[in-house]
MIGUZA-495967 format. One line per field, with one value per atom (N, C-alpha, C): residue in one letter; atom name; z, y, x. Coordinates in steps of 0.2 Angstrom, whole numbers, plus 5000, padded with zeros to 4 digits. Atoms other than C-alpha are relative to their C-alpha. Last residue first. Example, Ala and Ser with C-alpha at 12.3 -4.5 7.8 and 13.67 -1.06 7.14 Angstrom:
% residues 2
residu c(S | S | S | A | A | A) .
atome c(N | CA | C | N | CA | C) .
zz c(4999 | 5036 | 5003 | 5000 | 5039 | 5000) .
yy c(4994 | 4995 | 5005 | 4994 | 4978 | 5006) .
xx c(4996 | 5068 | 4996 | 5004 | 5062 | 5004) .
END
This chain:
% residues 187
residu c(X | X | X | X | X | X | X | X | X | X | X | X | X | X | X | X | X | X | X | X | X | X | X | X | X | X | X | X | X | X | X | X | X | X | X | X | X | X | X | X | X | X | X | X | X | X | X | X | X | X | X | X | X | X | X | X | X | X | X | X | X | X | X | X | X | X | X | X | X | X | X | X | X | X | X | X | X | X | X | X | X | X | X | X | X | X | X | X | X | X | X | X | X | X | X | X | X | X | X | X | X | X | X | X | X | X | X | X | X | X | X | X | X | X | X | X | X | X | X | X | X | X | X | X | X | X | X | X | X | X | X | X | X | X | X | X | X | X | X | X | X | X | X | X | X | X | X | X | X | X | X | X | X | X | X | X | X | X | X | X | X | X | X | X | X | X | X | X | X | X | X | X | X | X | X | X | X | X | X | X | X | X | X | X | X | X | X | X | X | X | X | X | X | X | X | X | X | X | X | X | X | X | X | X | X | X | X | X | X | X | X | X | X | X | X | X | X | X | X | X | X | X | X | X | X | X | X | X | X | X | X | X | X | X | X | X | X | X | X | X | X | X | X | X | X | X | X | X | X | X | X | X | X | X | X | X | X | X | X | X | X | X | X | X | X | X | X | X | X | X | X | X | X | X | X | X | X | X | X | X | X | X | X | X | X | X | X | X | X | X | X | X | X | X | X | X | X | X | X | X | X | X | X | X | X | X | X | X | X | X | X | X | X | X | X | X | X | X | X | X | X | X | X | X | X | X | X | X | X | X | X | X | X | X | X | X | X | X | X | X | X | X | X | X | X | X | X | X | X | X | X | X | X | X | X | X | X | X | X | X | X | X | X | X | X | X | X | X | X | X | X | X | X | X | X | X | X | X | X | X | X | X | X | X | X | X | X | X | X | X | X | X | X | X | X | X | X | X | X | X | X | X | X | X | X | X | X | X | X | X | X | X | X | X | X | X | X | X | X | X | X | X | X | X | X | X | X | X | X | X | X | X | X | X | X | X | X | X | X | X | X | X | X | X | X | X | X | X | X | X | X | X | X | X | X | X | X | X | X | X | X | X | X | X | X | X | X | X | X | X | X | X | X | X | X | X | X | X | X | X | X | X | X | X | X | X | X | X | X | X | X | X | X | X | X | X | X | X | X | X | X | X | X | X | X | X | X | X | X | X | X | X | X | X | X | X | X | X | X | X | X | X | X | X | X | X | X | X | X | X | X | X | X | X | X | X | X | X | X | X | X | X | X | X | X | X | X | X | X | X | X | X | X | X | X | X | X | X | X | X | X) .
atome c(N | CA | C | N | CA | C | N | CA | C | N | CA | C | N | CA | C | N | CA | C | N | CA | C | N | CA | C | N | CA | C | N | CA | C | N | CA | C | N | CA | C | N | CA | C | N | CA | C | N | CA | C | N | CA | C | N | CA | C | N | CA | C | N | CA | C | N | CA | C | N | CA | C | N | CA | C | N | CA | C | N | CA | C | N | CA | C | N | CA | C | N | CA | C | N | CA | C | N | CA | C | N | CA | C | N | CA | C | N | CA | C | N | CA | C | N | CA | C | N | CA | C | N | CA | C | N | CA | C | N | CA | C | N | CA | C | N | CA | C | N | CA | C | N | CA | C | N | CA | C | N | CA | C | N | CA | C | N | CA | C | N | CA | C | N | CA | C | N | CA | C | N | CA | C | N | CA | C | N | CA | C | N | CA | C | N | CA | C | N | CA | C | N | CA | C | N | CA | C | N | CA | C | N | CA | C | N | CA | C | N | CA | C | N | CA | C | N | CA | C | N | CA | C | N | CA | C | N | CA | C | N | CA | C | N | CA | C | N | CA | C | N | CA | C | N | CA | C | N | CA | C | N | CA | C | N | CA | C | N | CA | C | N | CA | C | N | CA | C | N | CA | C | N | CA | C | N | CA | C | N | CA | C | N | CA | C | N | CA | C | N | CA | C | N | CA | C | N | CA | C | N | CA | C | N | CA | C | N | CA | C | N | CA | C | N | CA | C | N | CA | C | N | CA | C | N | CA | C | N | CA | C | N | CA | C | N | CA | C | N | CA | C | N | CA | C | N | CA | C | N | CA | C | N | CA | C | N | CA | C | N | CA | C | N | CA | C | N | CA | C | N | CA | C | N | CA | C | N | CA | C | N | CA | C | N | CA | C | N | CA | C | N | CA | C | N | CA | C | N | CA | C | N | CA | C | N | CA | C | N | CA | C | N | CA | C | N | CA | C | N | CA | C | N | CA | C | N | CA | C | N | CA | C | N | CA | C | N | CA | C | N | CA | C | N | CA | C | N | CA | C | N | CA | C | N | CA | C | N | CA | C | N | CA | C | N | CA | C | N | CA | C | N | CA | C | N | CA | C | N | CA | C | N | CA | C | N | CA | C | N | CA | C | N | CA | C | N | CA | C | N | CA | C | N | CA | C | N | CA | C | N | CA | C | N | CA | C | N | CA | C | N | CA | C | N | CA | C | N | CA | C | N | CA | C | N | CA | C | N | CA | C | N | CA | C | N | CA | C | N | CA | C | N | CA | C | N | CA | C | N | CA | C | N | CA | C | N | CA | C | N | CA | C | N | CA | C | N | CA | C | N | CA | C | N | CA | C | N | CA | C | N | CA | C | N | CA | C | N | CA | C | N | CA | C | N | CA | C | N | CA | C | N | CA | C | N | CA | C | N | CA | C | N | CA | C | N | CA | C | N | CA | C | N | CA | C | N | CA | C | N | CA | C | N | CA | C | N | CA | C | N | CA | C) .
zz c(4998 | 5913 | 5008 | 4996 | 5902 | 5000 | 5002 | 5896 | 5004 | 4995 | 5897 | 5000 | 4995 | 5883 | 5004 | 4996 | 5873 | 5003 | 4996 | 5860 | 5004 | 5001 | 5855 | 5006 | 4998 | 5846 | 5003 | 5000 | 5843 | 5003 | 4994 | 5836 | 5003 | 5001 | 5823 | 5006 | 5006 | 5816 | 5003 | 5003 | 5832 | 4993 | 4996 | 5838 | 4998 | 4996 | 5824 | 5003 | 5001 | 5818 | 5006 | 4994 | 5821 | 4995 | 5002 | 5813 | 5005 | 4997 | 5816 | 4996 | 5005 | 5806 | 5008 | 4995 | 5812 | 4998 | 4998 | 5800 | 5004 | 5005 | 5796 | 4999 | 5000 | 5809 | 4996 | 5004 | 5808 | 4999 | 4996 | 5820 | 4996 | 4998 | 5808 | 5008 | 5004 | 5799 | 5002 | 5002 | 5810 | 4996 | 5005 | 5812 | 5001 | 4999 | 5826 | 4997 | 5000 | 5826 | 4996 | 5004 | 5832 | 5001 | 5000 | 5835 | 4996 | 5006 | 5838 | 5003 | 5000 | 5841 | 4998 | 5009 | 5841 | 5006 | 4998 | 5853 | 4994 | 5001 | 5844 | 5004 | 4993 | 5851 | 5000 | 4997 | 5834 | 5007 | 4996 | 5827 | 5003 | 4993 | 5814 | 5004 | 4999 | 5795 | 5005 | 4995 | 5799 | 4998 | 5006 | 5788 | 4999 | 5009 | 5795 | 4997 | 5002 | 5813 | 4994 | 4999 | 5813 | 4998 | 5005 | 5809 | 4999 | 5005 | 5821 | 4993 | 4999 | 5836 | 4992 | 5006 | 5840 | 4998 | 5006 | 5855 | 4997 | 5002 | 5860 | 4998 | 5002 | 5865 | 5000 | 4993 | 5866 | 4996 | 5004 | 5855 | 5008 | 4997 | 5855 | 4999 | 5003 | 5843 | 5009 | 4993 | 5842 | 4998 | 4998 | 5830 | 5007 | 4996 | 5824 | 5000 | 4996 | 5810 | 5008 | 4992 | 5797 | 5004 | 4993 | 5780 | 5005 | 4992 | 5768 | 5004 | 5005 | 5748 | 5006 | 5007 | 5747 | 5002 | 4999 | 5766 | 4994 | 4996 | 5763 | 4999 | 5006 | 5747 | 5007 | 5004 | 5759 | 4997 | 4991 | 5777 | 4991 | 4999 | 5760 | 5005 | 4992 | 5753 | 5000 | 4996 | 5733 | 5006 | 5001 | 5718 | 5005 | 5001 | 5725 | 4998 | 4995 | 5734 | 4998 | 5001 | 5722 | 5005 | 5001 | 5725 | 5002 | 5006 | 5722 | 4997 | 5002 | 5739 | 4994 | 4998 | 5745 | 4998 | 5004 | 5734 | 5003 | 5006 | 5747 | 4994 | 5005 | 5761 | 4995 | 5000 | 5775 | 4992 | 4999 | 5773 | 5000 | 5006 | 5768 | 4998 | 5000 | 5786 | 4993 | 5002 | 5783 | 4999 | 5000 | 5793 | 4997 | 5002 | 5792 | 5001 | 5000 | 5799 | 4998 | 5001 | 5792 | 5001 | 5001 | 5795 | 5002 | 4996 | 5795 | 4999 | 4996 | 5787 | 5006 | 4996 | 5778 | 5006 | 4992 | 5770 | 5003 | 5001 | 5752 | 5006 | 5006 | 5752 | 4999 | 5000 | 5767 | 4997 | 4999 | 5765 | 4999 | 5002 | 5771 | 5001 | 4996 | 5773 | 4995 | 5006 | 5769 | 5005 | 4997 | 5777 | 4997 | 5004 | 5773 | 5004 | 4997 | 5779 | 4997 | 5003 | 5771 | 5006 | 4999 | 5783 | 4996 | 5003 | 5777 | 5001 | 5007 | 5789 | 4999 | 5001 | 5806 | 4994 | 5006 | 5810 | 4999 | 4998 | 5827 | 4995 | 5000 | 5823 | 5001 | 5006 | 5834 | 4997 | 5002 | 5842 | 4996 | 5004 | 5848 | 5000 | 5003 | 5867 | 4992 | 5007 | 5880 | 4991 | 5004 | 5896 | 4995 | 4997 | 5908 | 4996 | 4993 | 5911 | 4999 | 4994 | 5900 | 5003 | 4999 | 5887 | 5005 | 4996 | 5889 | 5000 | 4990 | 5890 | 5001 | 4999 | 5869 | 5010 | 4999 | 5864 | 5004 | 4995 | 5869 | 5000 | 4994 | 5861 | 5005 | 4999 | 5844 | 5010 | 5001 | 5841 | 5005 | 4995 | 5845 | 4999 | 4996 | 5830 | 5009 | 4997 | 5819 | 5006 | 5005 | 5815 | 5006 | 4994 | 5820 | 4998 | 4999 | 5809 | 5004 | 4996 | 5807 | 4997 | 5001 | 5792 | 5006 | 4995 | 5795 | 4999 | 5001 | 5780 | 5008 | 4996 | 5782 | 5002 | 4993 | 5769 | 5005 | 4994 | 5758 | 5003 | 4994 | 5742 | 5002 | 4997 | 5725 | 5008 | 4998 | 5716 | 4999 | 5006 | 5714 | 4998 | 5004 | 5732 | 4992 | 5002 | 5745 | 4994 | 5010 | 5757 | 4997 | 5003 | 5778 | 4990 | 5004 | 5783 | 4997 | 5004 | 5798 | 4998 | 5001 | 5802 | 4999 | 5004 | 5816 | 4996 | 5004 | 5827 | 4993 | 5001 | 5831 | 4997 | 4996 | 5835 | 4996 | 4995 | 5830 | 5002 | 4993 | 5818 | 5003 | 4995 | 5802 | 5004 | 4993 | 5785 | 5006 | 4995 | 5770 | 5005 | 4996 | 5752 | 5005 | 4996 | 5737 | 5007 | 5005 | 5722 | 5003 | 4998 | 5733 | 4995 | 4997 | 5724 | 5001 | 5007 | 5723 | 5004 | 4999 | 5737 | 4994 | 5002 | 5731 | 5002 | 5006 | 5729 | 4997 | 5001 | 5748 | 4993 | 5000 | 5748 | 4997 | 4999 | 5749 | 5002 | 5006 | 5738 | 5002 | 4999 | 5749 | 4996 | 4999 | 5743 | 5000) .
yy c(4997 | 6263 | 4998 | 4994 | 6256 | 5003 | 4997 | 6237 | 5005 | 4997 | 6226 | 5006 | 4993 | 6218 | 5004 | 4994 | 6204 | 5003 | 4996 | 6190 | 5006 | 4990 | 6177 | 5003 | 4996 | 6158 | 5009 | 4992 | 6145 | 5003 | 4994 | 6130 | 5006 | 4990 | 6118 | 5001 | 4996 | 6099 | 5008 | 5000 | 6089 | 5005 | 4995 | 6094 | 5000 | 5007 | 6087 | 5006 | 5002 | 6103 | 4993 | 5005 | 6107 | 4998 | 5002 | 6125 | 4993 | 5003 | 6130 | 4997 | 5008 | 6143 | 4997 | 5003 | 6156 | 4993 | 5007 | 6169 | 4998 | 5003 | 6184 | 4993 | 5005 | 6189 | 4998 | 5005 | 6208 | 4993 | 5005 | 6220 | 4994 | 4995 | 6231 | 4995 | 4995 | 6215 | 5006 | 4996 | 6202 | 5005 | 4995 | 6186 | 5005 | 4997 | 6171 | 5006 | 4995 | 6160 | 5003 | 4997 | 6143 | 5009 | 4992 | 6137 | 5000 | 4998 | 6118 | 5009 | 4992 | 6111 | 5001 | 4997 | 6090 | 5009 | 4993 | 6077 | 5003 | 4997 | 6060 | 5008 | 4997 | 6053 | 5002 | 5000 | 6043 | 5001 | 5006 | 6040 | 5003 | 4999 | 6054 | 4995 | 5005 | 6056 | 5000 | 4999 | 6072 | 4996 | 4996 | 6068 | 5005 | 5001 | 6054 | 5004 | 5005 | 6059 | 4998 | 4996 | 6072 | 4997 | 4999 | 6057 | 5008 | 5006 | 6049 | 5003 | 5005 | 6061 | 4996 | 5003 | 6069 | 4995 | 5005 | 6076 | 4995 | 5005 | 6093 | 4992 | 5009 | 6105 | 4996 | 5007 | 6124 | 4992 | 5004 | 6141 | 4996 | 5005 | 6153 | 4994 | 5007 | 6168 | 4997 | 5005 | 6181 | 4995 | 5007 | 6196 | 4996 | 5005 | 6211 | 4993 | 4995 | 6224 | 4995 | 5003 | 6213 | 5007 | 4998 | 6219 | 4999 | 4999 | 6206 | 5006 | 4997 | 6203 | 5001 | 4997 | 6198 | 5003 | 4995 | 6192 | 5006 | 4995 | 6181 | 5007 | 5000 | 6173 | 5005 | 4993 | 6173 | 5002 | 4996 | 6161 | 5007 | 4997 | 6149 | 5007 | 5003 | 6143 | 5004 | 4996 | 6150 | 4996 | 4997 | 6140 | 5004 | 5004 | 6127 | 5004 | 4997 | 6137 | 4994 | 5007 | 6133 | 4997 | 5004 | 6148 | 4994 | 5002 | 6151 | 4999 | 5005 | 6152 | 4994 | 5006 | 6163 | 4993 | 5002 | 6177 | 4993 | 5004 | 6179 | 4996 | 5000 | 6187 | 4994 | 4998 | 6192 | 5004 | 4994 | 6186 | 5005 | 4998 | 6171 | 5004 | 4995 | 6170 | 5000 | 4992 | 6158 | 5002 | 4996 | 6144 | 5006 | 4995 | 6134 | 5002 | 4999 | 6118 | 5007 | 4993 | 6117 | 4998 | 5000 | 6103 | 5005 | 4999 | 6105 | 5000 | 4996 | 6099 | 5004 | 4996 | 6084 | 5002 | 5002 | 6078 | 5004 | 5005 | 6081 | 4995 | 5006 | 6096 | 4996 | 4996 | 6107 | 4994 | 5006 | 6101 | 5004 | 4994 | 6112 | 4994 | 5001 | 6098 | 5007 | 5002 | 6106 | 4998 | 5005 | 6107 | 4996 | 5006 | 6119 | 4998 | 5004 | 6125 | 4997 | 5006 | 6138 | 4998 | 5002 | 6148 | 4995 | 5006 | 6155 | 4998 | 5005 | 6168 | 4995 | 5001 | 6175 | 4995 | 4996 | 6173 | 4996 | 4994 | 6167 | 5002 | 4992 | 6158 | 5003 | 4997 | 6145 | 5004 | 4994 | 6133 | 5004 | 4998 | 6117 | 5007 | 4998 | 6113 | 5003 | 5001 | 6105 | 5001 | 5005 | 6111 | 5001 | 5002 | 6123 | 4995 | 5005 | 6133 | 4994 | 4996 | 6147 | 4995 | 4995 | 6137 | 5002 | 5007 | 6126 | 5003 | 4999 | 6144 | 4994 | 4996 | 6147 | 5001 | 5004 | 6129 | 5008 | 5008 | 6136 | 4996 | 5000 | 6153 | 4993 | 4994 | 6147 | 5002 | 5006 | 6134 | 5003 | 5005 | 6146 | 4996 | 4999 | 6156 | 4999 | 5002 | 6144 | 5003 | 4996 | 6147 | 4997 | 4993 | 6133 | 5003 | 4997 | 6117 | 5008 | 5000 | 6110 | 5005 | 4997 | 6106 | 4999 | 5001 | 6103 | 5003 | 4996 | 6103 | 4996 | 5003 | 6098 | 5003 | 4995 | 6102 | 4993 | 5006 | 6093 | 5005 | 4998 | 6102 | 4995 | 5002 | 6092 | 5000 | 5000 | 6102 | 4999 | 5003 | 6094 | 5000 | 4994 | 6098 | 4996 | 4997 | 6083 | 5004 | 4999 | 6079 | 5003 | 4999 | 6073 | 5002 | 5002 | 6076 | 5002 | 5000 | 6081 | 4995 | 5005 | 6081 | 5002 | 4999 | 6090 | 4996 | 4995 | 6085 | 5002 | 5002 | 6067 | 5006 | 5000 | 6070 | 5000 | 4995 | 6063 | 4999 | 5003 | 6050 | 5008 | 5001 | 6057 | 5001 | 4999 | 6054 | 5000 | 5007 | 6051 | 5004 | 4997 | 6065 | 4993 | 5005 | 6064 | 5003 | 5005 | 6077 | 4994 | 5003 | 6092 | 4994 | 5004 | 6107 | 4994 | 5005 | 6124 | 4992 | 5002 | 6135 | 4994 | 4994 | 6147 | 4995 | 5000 | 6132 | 5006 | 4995 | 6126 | 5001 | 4997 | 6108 | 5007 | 4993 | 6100 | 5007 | 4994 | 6088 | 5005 | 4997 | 6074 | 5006 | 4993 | 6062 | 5004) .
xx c(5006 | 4893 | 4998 | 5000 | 4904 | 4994 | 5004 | 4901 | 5005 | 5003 | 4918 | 4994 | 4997 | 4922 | 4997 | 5003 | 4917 | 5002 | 4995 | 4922 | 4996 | 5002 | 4911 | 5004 | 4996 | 4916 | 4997 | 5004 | 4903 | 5007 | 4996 | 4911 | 4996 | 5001 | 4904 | 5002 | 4995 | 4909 | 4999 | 4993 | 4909 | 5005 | 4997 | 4892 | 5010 | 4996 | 4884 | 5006 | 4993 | 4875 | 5001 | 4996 | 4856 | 5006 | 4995 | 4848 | 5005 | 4997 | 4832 | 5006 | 4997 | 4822 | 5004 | 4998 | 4810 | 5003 | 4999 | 4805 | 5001 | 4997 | 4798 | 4998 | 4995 | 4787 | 5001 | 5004 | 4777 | 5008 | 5004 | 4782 | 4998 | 5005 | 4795 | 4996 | 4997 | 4805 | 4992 | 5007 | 4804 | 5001 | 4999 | 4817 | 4993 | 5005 | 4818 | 5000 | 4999 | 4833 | 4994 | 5007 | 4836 | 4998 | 5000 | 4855 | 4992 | 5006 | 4855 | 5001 | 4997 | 4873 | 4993 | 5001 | 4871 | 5000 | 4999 | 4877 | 4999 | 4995 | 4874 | 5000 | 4999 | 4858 | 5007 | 5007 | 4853 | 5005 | 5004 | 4873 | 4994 | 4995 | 4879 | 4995 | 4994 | 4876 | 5001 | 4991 | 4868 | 5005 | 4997 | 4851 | 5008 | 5000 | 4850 | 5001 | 4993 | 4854 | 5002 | 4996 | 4839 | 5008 | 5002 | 4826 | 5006 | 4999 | 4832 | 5001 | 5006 | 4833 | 5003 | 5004 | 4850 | 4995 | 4998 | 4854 | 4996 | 5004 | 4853 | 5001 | 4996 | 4864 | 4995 | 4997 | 4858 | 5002 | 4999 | 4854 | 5005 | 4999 | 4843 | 5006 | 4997 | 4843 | 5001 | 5001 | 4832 | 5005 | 4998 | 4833 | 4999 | 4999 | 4824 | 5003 | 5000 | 4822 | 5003 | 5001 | 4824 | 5004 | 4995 | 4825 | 4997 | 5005 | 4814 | 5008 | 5006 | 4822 | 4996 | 5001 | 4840 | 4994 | 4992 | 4842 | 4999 | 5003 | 4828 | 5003 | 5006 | 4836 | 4996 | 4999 | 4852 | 4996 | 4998 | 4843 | 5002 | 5005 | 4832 | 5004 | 5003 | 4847 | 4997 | 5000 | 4851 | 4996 | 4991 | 4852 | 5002 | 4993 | 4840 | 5005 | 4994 | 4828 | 5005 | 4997 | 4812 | 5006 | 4992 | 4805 | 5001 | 4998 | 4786 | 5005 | 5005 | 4779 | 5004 | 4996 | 4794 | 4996 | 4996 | 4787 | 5003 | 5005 | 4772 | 5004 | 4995 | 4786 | 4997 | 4994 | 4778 | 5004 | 5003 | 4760 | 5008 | 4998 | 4772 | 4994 | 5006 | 4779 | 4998 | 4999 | 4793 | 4992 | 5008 | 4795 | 5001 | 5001 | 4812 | 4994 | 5008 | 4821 | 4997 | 5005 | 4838 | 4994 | 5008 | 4851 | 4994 | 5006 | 4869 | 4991 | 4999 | 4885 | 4995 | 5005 | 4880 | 5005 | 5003 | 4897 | 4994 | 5006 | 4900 | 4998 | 4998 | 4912 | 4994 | 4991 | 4905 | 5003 | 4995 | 4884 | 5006 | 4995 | 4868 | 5007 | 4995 | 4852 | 5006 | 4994 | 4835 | 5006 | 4992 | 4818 | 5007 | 4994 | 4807 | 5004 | 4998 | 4786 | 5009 | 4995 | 4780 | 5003 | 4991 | 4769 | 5001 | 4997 | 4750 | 5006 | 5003 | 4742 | 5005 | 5009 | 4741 | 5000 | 5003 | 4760 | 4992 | 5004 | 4768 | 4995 | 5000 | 4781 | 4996 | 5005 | 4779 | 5000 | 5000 | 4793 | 4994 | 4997 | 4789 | 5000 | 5006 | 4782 | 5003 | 4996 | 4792 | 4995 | 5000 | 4782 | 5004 | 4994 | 4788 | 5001 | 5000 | 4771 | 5006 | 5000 | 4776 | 4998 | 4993 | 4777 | 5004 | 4998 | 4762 | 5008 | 5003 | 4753 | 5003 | 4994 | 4764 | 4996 | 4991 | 4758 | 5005 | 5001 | 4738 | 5008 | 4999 | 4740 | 5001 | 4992 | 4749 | 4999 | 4994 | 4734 | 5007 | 4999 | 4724 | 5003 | 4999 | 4731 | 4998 | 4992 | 4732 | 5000 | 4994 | 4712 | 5006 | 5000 | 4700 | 5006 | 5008 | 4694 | 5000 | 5004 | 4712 | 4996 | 5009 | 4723 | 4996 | 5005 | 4740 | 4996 | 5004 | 4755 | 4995 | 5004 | 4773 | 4995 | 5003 | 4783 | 4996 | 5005 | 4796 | 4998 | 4997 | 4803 | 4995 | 4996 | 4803 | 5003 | 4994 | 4796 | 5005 | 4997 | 4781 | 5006 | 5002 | 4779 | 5000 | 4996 | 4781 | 4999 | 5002 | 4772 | 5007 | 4993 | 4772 | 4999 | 4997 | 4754 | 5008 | 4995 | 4743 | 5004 | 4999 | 4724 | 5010 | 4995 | 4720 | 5002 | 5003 | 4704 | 5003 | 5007 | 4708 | 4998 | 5008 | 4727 | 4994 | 5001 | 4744 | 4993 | 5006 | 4750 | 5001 | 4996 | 4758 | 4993 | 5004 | 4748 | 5006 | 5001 | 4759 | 4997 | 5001 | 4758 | 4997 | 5002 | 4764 | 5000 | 4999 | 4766 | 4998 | 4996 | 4756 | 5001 | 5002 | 4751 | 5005 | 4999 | 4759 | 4999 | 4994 | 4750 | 5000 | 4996 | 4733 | 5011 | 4999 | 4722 | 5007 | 5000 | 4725 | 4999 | 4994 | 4724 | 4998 | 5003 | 4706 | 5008 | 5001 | 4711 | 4997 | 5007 | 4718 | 4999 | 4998 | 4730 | 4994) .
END
């Protein structure tokens, strides 16, 4: 385990190397907790990081989501169950220049989307949302076949100019619905 871990975020209990690149190191971990993040240590602020996936963006490429924020982002990943079935699975990033108290929640008796809800007003929203299907690690925690058709709703939060969150949501396309009613604009 490596000990140059921020001293201000609650330390890691374990912690596996993921492959990737030469300069950045990153690692799957998990808190004492018990939550999971996923930490990245580079030599240069985030914020190159953020411009250079947001010009592969704009040029067409497949490039993850970034929130955007200068400083420290919680990283969560949680399943949502309906009886005792996985219901849907939670990606999350929470600005914690935003929202500092997020640090030091546990988020068991309360999901990350209402606990925000509770203690940040949002000024803005974003929401994308397309079909997908299922990678492996998304399948597992679905219960549902690797390339299952899946529901991903991702959603973009700010409260004034300053970025919230940015969570993603996949559903097995079987269990959810999108329903929207409209009416004619005037004008």
């Amino acid at each position: 385990m490596d000990h140059d871990w921020p001293p201000d975020l609650p330390p890691l209990a374990s912690e596996e190397p993921l492959g990737g690149g030469y300069i950045c190191r990153a690692a799957r971990g998990r808190l004492a907790d018990g939550r999971r993040v996923v930490v990245k240590r580079c030599p240069y602020p985030a914020e190159a990081e953020a411009d250079g996936l947001a010009a592969l963006a704009a040029a067409g490429a497949p490039v993850p989501a970034v929130l955007g924020a200068a400083g420290p982002v919680l990283v969560l990943e949680c399943r949502h169950f309906a009886g005792k079935r996985p219901f849907a699975h939670e990606q999350r990033l929470i600005n914690l220049a935003a929202v500092p108290e997020a640090a030091e929640e546990a988020f068991f008796d309360t999901a990350p989307g209402p606990w925000l809800i509770g203690r940040v007003p949002w000024s803005a929203a974003e929401h994308r949302i397309r079909a997908v299907a299922a990678e492996k690690h998304i399948a597992a925690a679905l219960d549902i076949a690797t390339g299952a058709p899946c529901l991903v709703i991702e959603r973009r939060t700010w409260s004034a100019e300053h970025p919230v969150t940015h969570v993603r949501f996949t559903y097995a396309a079987e269990n959810h619905t999108l329903v929207a009613r409209f009416t004619p604009s005037t004008g």
